[in-house]
C-alpha positions as CSV (number, residue, x, y, z in Angstrom):
1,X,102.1,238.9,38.8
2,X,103.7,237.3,36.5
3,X,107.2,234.9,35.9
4,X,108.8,237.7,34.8
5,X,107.8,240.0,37.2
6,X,108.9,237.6,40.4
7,X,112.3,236.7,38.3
8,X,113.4,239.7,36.4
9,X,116.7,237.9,36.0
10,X,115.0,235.1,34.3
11,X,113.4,235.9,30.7
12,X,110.0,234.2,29.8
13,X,111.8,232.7,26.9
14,X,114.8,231.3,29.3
15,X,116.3,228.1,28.8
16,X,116.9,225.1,31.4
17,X,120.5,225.9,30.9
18,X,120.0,229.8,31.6
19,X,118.0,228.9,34.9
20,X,121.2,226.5,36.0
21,X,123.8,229.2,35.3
22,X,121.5,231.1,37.6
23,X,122.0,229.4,40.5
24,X,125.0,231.6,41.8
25,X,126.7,230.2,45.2
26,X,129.4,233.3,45.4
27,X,131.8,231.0,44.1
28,X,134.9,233.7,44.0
29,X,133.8,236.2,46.0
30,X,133.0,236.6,49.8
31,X,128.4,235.8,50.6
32,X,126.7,238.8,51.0
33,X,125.3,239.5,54.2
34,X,121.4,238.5,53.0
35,X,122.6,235.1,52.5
36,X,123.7,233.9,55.8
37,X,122.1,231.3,57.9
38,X,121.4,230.9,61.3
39,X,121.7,227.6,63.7
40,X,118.6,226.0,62.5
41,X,120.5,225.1,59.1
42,X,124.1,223.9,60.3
43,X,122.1,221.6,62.7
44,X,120.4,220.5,60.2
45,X,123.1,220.2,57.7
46,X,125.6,218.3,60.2
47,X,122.8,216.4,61.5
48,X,121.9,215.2,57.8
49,X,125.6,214.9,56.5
50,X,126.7,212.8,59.6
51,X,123.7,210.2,60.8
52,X,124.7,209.2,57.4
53,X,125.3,206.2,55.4
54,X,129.5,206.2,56.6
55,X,127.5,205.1,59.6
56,X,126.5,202.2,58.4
57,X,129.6,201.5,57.2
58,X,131.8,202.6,59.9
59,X,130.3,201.1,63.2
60,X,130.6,197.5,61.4
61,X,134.1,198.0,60.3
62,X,134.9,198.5,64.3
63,X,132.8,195.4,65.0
64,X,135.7,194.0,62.5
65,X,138.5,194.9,63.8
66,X,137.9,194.2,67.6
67,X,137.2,197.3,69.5
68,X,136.1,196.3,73.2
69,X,133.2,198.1,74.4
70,X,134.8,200.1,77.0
71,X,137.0,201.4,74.4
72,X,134.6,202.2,71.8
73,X,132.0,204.1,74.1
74,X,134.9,206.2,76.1
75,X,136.9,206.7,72.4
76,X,134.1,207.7,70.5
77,X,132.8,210.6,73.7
78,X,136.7,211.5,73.6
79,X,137.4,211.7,69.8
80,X,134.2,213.8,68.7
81,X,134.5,216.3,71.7
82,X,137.9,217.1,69.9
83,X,136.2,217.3,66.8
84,X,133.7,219.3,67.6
85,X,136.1,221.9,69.5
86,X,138.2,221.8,65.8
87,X,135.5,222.8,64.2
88,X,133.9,225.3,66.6
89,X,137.3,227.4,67.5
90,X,139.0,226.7,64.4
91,X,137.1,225.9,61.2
92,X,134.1,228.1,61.5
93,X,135.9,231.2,62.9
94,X,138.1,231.3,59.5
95,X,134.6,230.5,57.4
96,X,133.3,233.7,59.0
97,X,136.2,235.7,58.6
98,X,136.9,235.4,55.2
99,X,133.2,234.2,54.1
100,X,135.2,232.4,51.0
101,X,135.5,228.8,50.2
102,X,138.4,226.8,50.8
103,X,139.3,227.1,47.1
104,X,139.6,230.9,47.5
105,X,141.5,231.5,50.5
106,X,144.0,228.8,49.6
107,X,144.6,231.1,46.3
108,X,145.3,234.2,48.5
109,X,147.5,231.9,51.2
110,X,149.4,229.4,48.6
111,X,149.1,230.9,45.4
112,X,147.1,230.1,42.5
113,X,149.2,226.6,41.6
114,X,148.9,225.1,44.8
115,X,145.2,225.7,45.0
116,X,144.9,224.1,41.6
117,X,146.4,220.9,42.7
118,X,145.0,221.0,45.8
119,X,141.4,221.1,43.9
120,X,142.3,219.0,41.5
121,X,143.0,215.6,44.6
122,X,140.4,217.0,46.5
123,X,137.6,216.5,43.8
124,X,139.1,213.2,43.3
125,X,138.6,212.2,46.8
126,X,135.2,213.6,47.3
127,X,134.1,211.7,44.3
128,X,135.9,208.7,46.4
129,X,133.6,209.6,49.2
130,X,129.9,210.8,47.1
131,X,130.6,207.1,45.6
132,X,130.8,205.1,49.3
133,X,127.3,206.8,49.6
134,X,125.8,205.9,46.6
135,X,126.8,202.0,47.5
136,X,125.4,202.5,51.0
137,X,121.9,203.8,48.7
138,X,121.9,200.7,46.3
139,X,122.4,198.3,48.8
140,X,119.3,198.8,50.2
141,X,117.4,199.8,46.8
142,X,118.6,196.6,45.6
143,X,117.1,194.2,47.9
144,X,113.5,194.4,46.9
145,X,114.8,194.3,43.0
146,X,116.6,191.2,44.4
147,X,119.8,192.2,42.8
148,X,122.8,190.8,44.7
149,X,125.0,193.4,46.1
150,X,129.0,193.2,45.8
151,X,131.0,191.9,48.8
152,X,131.8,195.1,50.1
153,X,134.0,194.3,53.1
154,X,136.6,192.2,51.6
155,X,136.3,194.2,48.1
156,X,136.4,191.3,45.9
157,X,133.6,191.3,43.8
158,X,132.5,193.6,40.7
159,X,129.0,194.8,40.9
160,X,126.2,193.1,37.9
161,X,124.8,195.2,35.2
162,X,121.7,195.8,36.8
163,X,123.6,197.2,40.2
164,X,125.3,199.5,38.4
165,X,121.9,200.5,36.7
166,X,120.5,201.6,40.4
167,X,123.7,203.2,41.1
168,X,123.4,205.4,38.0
169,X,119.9,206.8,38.9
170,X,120.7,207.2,42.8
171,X,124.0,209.2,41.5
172,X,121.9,211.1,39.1
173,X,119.3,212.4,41.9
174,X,122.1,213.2,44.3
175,X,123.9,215.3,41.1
176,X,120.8,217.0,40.6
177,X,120.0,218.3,44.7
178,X,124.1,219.0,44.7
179,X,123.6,221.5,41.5
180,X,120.9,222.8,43.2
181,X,122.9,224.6,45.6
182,X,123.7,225.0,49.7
183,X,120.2,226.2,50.3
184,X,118.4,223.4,48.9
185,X,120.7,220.7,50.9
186,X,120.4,222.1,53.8
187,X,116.4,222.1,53.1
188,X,116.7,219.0,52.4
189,X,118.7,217.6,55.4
190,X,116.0,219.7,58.0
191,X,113.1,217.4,56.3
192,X,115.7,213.6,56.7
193,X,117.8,214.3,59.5
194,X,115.6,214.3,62.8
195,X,113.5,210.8,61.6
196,X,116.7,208.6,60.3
197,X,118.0,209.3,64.2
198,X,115.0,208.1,65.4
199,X,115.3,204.8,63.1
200,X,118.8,203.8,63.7
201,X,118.2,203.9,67.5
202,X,114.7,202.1,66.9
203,X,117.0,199.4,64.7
204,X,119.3,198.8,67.3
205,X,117.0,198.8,70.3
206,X,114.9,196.2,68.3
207,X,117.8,193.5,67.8
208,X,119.2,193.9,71.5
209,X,116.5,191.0,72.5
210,X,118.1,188.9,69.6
211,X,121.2,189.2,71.7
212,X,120.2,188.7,74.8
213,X,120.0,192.0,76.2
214,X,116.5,191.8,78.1
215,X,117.6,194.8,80.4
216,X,119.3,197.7,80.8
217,X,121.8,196.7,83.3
218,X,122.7,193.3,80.8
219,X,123.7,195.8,78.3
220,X,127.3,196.2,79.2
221,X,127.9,192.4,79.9
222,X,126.3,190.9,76.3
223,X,127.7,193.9,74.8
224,X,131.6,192.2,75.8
225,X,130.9,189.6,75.3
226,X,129.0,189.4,71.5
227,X,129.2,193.1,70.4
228,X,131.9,195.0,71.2
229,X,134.2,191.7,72.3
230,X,137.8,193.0,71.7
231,X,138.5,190.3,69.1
232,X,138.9,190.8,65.5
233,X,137.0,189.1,62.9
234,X,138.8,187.5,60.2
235,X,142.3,189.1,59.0
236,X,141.2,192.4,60.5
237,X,144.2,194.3,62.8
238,X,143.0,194.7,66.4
239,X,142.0,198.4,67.2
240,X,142.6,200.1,70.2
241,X,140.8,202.9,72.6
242,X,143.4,205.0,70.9
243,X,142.2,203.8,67.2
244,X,138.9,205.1,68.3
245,X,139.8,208.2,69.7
246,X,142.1,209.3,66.7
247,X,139.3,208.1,64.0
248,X,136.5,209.7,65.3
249,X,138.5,212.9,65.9
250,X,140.2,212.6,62.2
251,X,138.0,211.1,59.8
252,X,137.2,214.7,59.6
253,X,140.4,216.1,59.7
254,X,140.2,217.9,56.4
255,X,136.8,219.3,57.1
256,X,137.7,221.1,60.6
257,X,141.7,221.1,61.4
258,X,142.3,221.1,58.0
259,X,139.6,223.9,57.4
260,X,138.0,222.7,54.2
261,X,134.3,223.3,55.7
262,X,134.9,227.2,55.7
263,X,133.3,226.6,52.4
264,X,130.2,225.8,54.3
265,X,130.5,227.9,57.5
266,X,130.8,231.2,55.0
267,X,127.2,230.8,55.1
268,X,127.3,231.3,58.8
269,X,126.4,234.4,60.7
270,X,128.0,233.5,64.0
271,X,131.3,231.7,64.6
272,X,129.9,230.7,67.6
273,X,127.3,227.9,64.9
274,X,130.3,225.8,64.7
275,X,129.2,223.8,67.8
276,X,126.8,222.6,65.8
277,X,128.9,219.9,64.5
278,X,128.2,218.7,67.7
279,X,124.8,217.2,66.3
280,X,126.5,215.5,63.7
281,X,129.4,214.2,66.0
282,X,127.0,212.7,68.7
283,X,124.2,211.8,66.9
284,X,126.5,210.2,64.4
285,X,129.7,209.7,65.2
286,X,128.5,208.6,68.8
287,X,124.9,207.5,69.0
288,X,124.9,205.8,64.5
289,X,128.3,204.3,65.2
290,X,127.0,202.3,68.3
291,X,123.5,201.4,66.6
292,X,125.2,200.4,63.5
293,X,127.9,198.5,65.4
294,X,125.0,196.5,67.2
295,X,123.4,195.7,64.5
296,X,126.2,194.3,62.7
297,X,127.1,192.3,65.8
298,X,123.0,190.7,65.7
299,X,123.3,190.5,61.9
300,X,126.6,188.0,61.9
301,X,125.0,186.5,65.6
302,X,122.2,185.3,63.2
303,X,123.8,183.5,61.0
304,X,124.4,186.3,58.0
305,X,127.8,186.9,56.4
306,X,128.8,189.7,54.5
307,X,127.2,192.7,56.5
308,X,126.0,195.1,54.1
309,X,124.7,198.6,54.8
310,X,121.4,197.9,53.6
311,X,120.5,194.3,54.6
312,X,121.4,194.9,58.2
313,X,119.7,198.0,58.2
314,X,116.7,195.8,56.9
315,X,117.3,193.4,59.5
316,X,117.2,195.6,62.6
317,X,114.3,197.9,61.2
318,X,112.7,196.5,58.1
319,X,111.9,198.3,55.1
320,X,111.9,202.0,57.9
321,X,115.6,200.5,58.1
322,X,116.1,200.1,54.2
323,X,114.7,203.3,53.3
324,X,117.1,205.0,56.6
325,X,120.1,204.0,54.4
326,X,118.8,205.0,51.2
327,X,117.9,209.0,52.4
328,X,121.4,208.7,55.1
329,X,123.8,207.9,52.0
330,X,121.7,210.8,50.0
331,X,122.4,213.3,52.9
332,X,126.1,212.3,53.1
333,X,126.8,212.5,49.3
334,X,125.0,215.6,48.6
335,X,127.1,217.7,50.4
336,X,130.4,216.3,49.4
337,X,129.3,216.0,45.8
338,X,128.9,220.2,46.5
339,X,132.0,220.8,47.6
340,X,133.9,218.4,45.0
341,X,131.5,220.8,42.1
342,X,133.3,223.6,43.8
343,X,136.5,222.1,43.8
344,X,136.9,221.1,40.0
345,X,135.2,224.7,39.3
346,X,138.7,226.1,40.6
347,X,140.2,224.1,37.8
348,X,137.6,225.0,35.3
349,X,137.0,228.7,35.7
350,X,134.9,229.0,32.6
351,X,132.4,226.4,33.2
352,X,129.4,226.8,35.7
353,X,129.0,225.3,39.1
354,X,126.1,223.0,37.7
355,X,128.1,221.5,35.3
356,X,131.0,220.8,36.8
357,X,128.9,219.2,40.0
358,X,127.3,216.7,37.0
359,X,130.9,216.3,35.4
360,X,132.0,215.1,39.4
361,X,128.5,213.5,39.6
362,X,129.7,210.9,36.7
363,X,132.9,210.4,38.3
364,X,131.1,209.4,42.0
365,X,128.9,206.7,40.2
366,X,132.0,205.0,38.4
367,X,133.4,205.1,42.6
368,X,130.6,203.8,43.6
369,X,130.5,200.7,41.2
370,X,134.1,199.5,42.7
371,X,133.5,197.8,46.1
372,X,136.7,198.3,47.2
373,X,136.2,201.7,48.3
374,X,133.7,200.6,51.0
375,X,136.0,197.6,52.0
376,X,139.1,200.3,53.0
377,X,136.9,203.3,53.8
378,X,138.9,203.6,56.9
379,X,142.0,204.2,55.1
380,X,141.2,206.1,52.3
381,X,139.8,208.5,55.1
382,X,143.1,208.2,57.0
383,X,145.3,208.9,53.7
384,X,143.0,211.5,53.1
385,X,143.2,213.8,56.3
386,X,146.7,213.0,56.2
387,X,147.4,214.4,52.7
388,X,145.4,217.6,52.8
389,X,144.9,219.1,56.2
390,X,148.6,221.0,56.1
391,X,146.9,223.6,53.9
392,X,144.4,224.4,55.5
393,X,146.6,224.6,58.6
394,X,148.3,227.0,56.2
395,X,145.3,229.6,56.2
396,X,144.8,229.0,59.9
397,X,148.6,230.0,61.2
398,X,148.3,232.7,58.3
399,X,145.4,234.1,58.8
400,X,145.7,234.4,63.0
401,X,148.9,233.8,63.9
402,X,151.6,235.8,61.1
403,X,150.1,239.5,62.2
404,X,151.4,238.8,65.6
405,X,154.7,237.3,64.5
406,X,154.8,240.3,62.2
407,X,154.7,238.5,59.4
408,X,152.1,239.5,55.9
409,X,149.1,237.6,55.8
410,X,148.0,236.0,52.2
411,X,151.5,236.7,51.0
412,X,151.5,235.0,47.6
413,X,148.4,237.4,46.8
414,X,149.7,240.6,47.4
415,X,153.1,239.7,46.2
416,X,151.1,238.4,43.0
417,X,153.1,235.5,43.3
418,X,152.0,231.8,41.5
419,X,153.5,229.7,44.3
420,X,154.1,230.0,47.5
421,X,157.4,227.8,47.7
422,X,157.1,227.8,51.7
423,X,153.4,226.4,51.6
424,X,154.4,223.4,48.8
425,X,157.7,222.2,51.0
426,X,155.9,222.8,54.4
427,X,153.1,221.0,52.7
428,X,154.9,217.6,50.8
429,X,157.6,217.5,53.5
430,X,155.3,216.9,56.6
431,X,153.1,215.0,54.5
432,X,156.0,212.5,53.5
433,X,157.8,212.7,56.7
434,X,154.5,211.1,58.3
435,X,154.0,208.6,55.7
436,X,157.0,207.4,56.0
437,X,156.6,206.8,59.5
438,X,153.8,204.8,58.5
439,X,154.8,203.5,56.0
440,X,157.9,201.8,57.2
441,X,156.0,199.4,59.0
442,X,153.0,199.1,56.6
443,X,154.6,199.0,53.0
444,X,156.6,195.8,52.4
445,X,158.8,197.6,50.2
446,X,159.9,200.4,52.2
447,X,160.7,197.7,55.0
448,X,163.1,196.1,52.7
449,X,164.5,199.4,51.5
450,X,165.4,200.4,55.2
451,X,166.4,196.7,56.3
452,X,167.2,196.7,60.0
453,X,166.1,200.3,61.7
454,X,168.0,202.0,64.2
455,X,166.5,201.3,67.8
456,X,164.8,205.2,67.9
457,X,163.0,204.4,64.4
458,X,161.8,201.0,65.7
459,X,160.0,202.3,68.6
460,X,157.9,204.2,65.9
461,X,154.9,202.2,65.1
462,X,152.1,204.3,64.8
463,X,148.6,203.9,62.7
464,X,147.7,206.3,60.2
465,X,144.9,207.7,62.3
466,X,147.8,208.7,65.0
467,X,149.5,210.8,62.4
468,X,147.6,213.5,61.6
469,X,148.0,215.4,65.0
470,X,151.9,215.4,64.1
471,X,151.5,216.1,61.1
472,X,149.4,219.4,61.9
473,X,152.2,220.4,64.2
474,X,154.9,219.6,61.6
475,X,153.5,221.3,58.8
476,X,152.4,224.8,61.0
477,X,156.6,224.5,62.2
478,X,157.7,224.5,58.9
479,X,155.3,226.9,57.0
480,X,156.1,229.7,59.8
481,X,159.8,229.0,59.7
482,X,159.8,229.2,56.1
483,X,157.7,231.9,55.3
484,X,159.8,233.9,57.9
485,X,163.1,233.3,55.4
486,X,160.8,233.9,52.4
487,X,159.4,237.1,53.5
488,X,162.6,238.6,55.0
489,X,164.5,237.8,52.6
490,X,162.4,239.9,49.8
491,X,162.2,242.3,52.2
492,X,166.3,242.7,52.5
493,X,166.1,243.0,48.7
C-alpha cells in the first residue's frame, strides 16, 4: 500500500508545511467522539505535566521561606485534595460538556473581545511559565558543558552566550512535540512520567543519610530540625500551614477553578477522569515537593549555595538526577507551550496551530533567558490565578447555575453581542478589589496613598495565595447580579 493510499489527505508531492497544517486539534469546534481518551492518558498527562521541573523549583523555594515540617506535610495533603476535587467536580465536567477549549467557550460566555484579551495575557503567561521549564532543562544540560548557570533564586544575574545557546535548542525540541499536537504529549508523558517518580524519590532517599536520617522513626526529628525548620533563609517572608495549603490548592487556580484545562479534558470521555489530577497532585505536588525540598535542605547542609534545579538534582541522584530535570521541565513546558499555541491562535484566526505554537515557542526561550522568572515563580503564579480565574468562573455559574436562576446561558452569543459588559466589570472589579487588599500592604506606594487605614482595613493582611478563594466568590456575585440587570433589562425592551 502505498503513502498515498494510508494518507489520502496527504499528496505524494506534499510539503512539510502541508503535513503541519494537517495536524488538526478541533481548534473551533467541539472533538468528535473518535478522538476521545480514556484514563490511561490524563494519568499520564498529569503525571508528566506535574512531577515536573516547577518541582524542583517549588519544594526549595519552601525550604526558603521557612515552612516547618508539620505544616508542609499536613498543607500540602490539605491543599491538593482541594485541587484535585476542583478539577474533578468542576473543571472536567464543563471540558466534557462543551468538548471546546477554553478560548471557545469564553467567546460564547464573554463575547468575542473579552476572549481576545483574555488570550492575548494568557499566552503571555504561559510563555512566562514554558520559559521556568526550559531554565529548569538547561540547568542540568549545562553542567557537563560546564557553563555556569544564572543565580536563579535571587534573579540577579543575566545568563552567558553559550546558556542561552542550550536554552535555544531545549526550546526548539519542546516547540516541536507542542506543534505536534495532544496526542503526541500525552504519548510522550506515558513513556517519562512513571521513571522520573521513581528518581526524585531515589534522590531524596539517597541524601537522607547525608542528614542524619539513619531510620525511619529519625525522619520527623532531623526533618525540624535541618529540613523543614520553620526559619527562613535569607530575606525570604516566613510561610505558614496556611501558605501551603492556599499554594498547593491555587498554583493551579486557572487550570481547574478557573476552568482553563477544559481545553484538555475535551479530549475526555468521562467526567469522572478528572480525578486523575490526583496523580499529578500527589505524586507532584505532595511526594516531588517533599523530595525536592530535601534535597535542597542536603544541598545547602553541604556546603552549596545557590540551589539550582539541576545541580541538586545532580547531587541527590547523579547524572539519573540531571537527566530527571531535563525530561520533568520537557513534560511541564510541552503542555503549557500547547495551550499558549492555542491561545494566540484565538488572536490570529488565519494562521495555523503549528505556527503560532513556534511564534509562542520563541517567546518562552527569550523567558527563559531572564532568571528572574524562576527567582518569583511563586508570585507570578499567585498574580496569575488571581488575574484570570473570574472567567472561567464565568462559564462555570453560566453554564450550570443561570438555567436554574432562569437566566440565558452563553448570552453574548445568541444576542450576537461583542462584549459582555457584566463579564468585563465582574471580571476587573473583583480582580482589583483583591489586589488592592494585597496590595495595600505589599506595594509601598499604595501604603502612602492610603496613609493611616481605618481599623476594619488594618486587620486585612492577607497573602496573595489567600485571595483567590475570595476572589472566586466575588467575581461569581457580581457576574450573576449583573447579568440578571443586563438580561432583564433587554428583555423589558
Amino acid at each position: 500500500m502505498s503513502r498515498t493510499e494510508k494518507n489520502p489527505g496527504i499528496s505524494e508531492k506534499s510539503t512539510l508545511v502541508e503535513r503541519l497544517d494537517a495536524l488538526y486539534e478541533y481548534d473551533r469546534e467541539p472533538v468528535a467522539e473518535k478522538k476521545l481518551h480514556g484514563w490511561k492518558t490524563f494519568i499520564a498527562m498529569f503525571s508528566g505535566e506535574h512531577v515536573a521541573g516547577t518541582e524542583f523549583v517549588l519544594g526549595p523555594l519552601m525550604v526558603m521561606h521557612g515552612v516547618s515540617t508539620f505544616d508542609f506535610f499536613i498543607g500540602l495533603l490539605i491543599g491538593n485534595i482541594l485541587a484535585v476535587l476542583s478539577w474533578a467536580l468542576m473543571c472536567a465536567p464543563v471540558g466534557v460538556k462543551t468538548r471546546l477549549t477554553i478560548y471557545w467557550q469564553l467567546r460564547k460566555t464573554c463575547g468575542p473581545y473579552l476572549t481576545i484579551a483574555y488570550s492575548v495575557f494568557y499566552a503571555i503567561i504561559l510563555c512566562l511559565l514554558a520559559g521556568a521549564m526550559v531554565n529548569v532543562a538547561v540547568t542540568a544540560i549545562s553542567i557537563p558543558f560546564h557553563i555556569p548557570n544564572p543565580d536563579f533564586v535571587n534573579g540577579e544575574t543575566i545568563p552567558t552566550i553559550p546558556w542561552m545557546l542550550l536554552a535555544l535548542v531545549v526550546g526548539t525540541v519542546i516547540a516541536l512535540l507542542a506543534v505536534l499536537g495532544f496526542e503526541k504529549i500525552a504519548h510522550f508523558s506515558k513513556i517519562c512520567a512513571p521513571w522520573m517518580v521513581l528518581v526524585f524519590i531515589a534522590a531524596a532517599l539517597a541524601v537522607l543519610a547525608d542528614l542524619g536520617v539513619n531510620s525511619f522513626g529519625e525522619f520527623w526529628k532531623v526533618a525540624n530540625e535541618k529540613i523543614f525548620t520553620g526559619v527562613p533563609i535569607g530575606n525570604n517572608t516566613k510561610y505558614t500551614i496556611w501558605h501551603v495549603i492556599g499554594f498547593a490548592w491555587l498554583c493551579n487556580a486557572t487550570q481547574h477553578i478557573g476552568l482553563a484545562d477544559i481545553t484538555i479534558f475535551r479530549f475526555a470521555k468521562k467526567w469522572t477522569q478528572g480525578f486523575a489530577s490526583a496523580f499529578g497532585m500527589f505524586l507532584g505536588h505532595y511526594m516531588a515537593w517533599i523530595a525536592s525540598g530535601i534535597l535542597c535542605a542536603a544541598y545547602l547542609a553541604a556546603g552549596f549555595s545557590n540551589p539550582q534545579p539541576g545541580t541538586i538534582a545532580l547531587f541527590g541522584a547523579g547524572i539519573a538526577g540531571a537527566i530527571c530535570v531535563v525530561i520533568a521541565g520537557w513534560t511541564t513546558a510541552n503542555p503549557t507551550l500547547y495551550r499558549a499555541g492555542l491561545a494566540i491562535q484565538v488572536v490570529s484566526p488565519d494562521w495555523k496551530r503549528w505556527k503560532v505554537t513556534f511564534v509562542a515557542g520563541a517567546f518562552m526561550v527569550l523567558t527563559a533567558c531572564i532568571p528572574a522568572v524562576n527567582a518569583y515563580l511563586d508570585r507570578i503564579v499567585g498574580y496569575y490565578g488571581l488575574f484570570f480565574m473570574p472567567l472561567g468562573a464565568f462559564i462555570f455559574i453560566d453554564l450550570w447555575v443561570f438555567p436554574k436562576l432562569g437566566l440565558i446561558s452563553n448570552y453574548a452569543e445568541k444576542k450576537r453581542l461583542l462584549l459582555s459588559w457584566p463579564a468585563a466589570v465582574a471580571w476587573m472589579g473583583s480582580f482589583l478589589t483583591m489586589l488592592f487588599f494585597y496590595g495595600k500592604d505589599n506595594y509601598q506606594w499604595l501604603s502612602r496613598l492610603l496613609g493611616t487605614q481605618p481599623a476594619w482595613m488594618a486587620s486585612i493582611q492577607a497573602d496573595l495565595l489567600f485571595m483567590v478563594a475570595p476572589e472566586w466568590i466575588l467575581s461569581v456575585l457580581l457576574y450573576t447580579g449583573l447579568s440578571m440587570i443586563q438580561q432583564r433589562k433587554r428583555k423589558n425592551h
